[in-house]
C-alpha positions in Angstrom: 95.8 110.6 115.0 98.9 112.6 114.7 102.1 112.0 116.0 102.8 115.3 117.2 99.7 115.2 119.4 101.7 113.4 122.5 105.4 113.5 122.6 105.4 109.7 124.1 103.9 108.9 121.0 106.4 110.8 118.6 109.1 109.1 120.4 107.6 105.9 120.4 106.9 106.2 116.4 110.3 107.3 116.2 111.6 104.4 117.4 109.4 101.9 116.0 109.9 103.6 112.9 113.7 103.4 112.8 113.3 99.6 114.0 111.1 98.7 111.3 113.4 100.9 109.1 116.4 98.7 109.5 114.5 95.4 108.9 113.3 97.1 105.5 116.6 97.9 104.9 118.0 94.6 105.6 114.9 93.1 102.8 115.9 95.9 100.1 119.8 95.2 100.4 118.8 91.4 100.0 116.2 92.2 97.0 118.9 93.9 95.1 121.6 91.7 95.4 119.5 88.7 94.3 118.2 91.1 91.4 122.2 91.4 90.3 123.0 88.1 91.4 119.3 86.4 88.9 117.7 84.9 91.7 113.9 85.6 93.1 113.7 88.6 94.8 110.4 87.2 96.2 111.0 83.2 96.9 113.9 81.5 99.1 115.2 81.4 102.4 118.3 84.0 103.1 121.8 82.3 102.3 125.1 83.5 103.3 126.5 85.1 99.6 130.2 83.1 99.7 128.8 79.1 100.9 124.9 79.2 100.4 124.5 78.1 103.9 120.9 79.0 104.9 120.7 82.0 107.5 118.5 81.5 110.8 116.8 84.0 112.7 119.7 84.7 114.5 122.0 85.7 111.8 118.9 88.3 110.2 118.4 91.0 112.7 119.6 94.1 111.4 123.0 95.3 112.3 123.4 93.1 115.7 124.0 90.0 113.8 126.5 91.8 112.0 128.1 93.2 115.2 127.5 89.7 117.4 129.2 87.9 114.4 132.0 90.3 114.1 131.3 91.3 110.6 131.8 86.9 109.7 129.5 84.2 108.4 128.9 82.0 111.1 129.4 78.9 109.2 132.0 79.5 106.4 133.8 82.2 108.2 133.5 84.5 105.5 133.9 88.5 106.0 130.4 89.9 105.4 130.6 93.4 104.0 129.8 96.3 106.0 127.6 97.5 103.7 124.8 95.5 105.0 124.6 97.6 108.4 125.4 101.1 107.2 122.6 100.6 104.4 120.3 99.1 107.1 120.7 102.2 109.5 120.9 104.1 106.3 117.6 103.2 105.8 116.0 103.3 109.9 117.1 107.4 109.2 115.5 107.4 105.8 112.0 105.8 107.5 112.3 108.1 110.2 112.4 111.3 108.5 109.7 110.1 106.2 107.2 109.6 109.2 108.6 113.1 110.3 107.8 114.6 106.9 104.5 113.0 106.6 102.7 111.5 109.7 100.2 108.6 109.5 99.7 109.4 106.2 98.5 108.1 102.8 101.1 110.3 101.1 103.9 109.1 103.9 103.2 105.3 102.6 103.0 106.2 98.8 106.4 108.2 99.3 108.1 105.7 101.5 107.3 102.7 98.7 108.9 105.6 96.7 111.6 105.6 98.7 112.3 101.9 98.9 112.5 101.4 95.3 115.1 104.4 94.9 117.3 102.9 98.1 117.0 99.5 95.7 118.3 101.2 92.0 120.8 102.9 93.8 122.1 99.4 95.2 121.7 97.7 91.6 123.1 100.5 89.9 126.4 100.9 91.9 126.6 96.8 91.6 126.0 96.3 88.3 125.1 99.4 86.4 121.4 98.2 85.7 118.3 99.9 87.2 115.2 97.5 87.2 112.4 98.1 85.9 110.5 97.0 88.8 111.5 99.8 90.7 109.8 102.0 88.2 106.5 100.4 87.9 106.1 99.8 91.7 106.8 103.7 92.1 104.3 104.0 89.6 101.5 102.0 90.7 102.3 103.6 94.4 101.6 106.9 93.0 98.0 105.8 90.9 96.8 103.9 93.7 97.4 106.9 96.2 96.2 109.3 94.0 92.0 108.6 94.3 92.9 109.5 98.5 95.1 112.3 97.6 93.2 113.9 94.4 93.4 117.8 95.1 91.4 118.8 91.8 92.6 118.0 87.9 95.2 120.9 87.8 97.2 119.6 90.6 97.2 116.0 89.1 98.7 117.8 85.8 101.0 119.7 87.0 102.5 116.1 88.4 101.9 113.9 85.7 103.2 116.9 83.1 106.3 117.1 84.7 106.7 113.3 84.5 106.6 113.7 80.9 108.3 116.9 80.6 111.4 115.4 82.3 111.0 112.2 81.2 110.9 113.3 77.9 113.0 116.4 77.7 115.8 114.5 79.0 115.2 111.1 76.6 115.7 114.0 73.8 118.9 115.2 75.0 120.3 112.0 75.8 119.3 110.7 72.0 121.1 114.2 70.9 124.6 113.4 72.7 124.4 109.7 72.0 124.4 111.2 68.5 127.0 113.8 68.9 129.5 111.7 70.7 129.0 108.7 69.1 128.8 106.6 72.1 125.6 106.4 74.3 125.5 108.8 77.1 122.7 108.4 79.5 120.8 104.7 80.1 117.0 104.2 79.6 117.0 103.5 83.3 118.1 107.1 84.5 115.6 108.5 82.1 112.4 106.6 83.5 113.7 106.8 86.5 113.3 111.0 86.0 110.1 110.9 84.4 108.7 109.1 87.5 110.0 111.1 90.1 108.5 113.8 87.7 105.3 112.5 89.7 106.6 112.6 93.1 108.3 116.1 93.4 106.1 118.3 90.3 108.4 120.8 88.0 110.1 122.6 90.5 110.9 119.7 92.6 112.1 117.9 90.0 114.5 120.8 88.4 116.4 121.3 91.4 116.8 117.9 92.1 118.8 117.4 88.5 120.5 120.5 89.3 122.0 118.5 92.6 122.5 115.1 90.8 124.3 116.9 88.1 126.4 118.6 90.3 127.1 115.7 92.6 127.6 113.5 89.3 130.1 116.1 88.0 132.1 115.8 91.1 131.9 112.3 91.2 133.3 111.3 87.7 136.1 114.1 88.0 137.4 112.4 90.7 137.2 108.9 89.1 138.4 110.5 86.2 142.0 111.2 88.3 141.8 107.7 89.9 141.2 105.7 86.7 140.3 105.4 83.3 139.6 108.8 81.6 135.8 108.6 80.4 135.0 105.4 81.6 130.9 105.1 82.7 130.1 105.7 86.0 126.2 105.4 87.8 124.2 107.9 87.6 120.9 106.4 89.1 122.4 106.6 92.5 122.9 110.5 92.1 119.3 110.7 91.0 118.0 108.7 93.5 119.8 110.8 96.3 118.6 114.0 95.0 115.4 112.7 94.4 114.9 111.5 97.7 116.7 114.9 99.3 114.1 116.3 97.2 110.8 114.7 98.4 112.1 115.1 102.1 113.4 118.3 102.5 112.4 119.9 99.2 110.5 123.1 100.8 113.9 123.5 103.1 116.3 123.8 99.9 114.5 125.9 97.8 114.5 128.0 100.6 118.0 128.5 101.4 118.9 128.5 97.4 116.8 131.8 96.9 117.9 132.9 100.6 121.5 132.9 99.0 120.4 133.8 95.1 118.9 137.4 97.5 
């Protein structure tokens, strides 16, 4: 069944979907910060970050807790970030629009497992500069386990797994090229897996626009750190990639669209 059949439905799914969004989101903003911070992504109860105290039920719905506890650990008094509920609605929209995108689909639950692990890298990469490996391989086995239900003939399933390794590839090349050049290393291993895999996801073209919008957002990005501090210092770029990426795989058809509207 469709969401689009009954419009009680798509509003229902909507707001299910954004519900269940910000609970995800919650889970991925606690996954990465125990990835940064060495602790079990998978095992232990949810502590406050400043006194360990353990949370309750009370203190983990997404964004009210925030909001009832005025942005405070209940038991230390500690400001919380407000990180937590912006990435949590943050990622309500993100769940939303992939339902939109792709219904009550096989492809909408490969993508949105997609989509998780590029909200975590982002998270880990503009904390501590590090993109796990984890988020690669469960994009990865997302993407082979989908494909038997989504198989659309041999050429389509090289033209997505070529473009993996074009990317992937092409840019590990480049990157060993300016490391070589400038004497200093230039992109991480982690932004170059990370483009080979979403190779998979969004094919050639997909993928060559979405560098062209990371590169430009990245460009923008470090010339403004560049004025605010250090000149040259290392910035994230998996969060850039990520964005794109995930612009890409949602509103892909969209953005071509309007850049050859405006290249005619």
């Amino acid at each position: 069944m469709s969401i689009y059949e009954y419009t009680p439905i798509l509003i229902y799914s909507i707001v299910i979907a954004f519900v269940f969004g910000t609970c995800m989101g919650s889970f991925l903003n606690c996954a990465a910060w125990r990835y940064v911070n060495g602790e079990s992504v998978l095992k232990g109860r949810s502590h406050c970050t400043s006194c360990g105290h353990e949370l309750g039920l009370r203190d983990l719905i997404p964004v009210i807790s925030w909001l009832a506890s005025k942005g405070r650990c209940r038991y230390c008094g500690e400001r919380i970030s407000a990180r937590y509920p912006i990435t949590e609605v943050l990622f309500g929209i993100i769940t939303v629009f992939c339902l939109l995108s792709f219904d009550f689909t096989v492809l909408c639950l490969r993508n949105y497992i997609f989509l998780a692990a590029l909200f975590v890298l982002t998270l880990t990469d503009i904390d501590a500069m590090v993109i796990p490996d984890g988020c690669h391989i469960a994009s990865l086995a997302a993407w082979v386990a989908a494909e038997p239900f989504l198989f659309e003939g041999w050429k389509n399933l090289m033209y997505y797994a070529g473009a993996g390794l074009l990317f992937g590839g092409g840019l590990l090349a480049v990157s060993l090229a300016l490391d070589r050049a400038m004497g200093r290393d230039t992109l991480g291993g982690g932004d170059i897996k990370l483009v080979a895999v979403a190779g998979l996801y969004l094919g050639v073209i997909g993928t060559l626009f979405m560098l062209m919008i990371a590169c430009l957002c990245g460009l923008i990005y470090n010339y403004l750190i560049n004025k605010t501090s250090e000149k040259g210092s290392a910035f994230p770029f998996g969060p850039w990639i990520a964005s794109a990426s995930a612009m890409m795989l949602l509103f892909g058809q969209p953005l071509v669209d309007l850049y050859m509207a405006l290249l005619n």
